[in-house]
DRENLO-934614 format. One record per residue: residue in one letter; z, y, x of N, C-alpha, C in turn. Coordinates in steps of 0.1 Angstrom, whole numbers, padded with zeros to 4 digits, always signed. Layout:
N
AZYXZYXZYX
...
//
This chain:
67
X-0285-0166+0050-0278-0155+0045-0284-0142+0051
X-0282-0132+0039-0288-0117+0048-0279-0110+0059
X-0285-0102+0060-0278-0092+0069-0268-0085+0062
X-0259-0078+0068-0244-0077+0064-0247-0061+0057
X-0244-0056+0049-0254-0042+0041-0240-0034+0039
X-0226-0034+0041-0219-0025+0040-0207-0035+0046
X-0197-0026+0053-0184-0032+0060-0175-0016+0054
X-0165-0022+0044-0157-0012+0040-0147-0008+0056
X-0143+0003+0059-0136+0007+0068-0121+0015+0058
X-0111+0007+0053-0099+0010+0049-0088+0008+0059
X-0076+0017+0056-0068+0016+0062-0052+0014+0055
X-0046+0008+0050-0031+0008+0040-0022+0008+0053
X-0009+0020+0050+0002+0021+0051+0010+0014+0044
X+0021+0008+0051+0029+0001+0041+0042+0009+0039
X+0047+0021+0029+0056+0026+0031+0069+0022+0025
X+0078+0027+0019+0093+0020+0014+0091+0010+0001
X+0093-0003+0002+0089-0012-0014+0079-0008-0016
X+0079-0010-0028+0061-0012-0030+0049+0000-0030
X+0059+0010-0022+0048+0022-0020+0037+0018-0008
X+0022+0018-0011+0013+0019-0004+0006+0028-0002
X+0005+0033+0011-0010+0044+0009-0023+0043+0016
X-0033+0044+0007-0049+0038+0012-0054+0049+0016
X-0065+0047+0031-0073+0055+0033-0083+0051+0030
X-0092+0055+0019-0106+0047+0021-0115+0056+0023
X-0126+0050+0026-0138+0058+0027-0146+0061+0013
X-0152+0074+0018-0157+0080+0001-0144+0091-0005
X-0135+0088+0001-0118+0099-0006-0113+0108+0007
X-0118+0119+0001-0109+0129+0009-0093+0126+0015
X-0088+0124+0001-0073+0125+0000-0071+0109-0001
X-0058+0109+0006-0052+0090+0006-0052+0089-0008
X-0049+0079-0015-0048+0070-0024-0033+0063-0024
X-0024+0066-0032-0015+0062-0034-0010+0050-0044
X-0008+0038-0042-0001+0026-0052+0011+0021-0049
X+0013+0018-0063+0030+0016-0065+0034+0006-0072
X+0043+0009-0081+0043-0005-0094+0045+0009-0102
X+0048+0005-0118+0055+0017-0128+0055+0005-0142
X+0067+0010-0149+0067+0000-0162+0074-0015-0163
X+0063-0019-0168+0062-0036-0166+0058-0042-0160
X+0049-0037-0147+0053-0045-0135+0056-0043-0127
X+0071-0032-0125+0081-0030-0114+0090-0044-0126
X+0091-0042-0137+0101-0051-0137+0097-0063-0138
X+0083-0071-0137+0082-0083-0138+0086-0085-0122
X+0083-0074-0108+0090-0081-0097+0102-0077-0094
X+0106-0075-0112+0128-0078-0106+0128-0060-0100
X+0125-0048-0097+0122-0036-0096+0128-0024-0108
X+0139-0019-0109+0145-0012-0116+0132+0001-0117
X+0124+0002-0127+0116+0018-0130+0126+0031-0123
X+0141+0028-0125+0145+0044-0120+0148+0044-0104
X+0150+0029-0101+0150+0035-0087+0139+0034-0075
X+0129+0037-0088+0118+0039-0078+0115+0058-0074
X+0114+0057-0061+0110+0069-0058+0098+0079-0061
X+0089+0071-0062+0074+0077-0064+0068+0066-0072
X+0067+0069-0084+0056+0055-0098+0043+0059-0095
X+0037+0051-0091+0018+0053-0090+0011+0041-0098
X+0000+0041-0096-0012+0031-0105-0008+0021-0095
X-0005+0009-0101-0003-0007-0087-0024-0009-0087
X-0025-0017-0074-0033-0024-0072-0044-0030-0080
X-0034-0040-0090-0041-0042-0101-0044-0035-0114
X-0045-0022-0111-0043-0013-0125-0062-0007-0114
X-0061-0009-0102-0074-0001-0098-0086-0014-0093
X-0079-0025-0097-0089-0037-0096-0094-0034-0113
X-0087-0038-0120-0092-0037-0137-0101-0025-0139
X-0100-0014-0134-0103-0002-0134-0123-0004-0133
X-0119-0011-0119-0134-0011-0109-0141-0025-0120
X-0137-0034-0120-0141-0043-0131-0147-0039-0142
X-0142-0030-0148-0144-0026-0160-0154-0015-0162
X-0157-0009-0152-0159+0002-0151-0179-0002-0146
//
């Protein structure tokens, strides 16, 4: 195997339910994920009583996939 060519340095906050916030490297500003829609309610998650709706996880994996 080669030599190791990049080691991501991230940091996630875990804040109230499914609010997360990412530090990553390359982003000035944190990075915020959430649920919103149809998949706060596939995990059982009422849309209105969420505080803050952001892009989930998998909305910024599809993203980088795709992209």
């Amino acid at each position: 195997m080669g030599d190791v060519v990049y080691v991501s340095k991230s940091r996630i906050e875990r804040r109230q339910g499914p609010l997360r916030i990412a530090h990553l490297p390359g982003e000035s500003q944190p990075v915020f994920f959430s649920v919103h829609g149809a998949i706060a309610e596939h995990y059982k998650i009422a849309p209105a009583t969420l505080k803050e709706s952001h892009a989930s996880t998998i909305d910024y994996v599809i993203s980088a996939t795709a992209g």
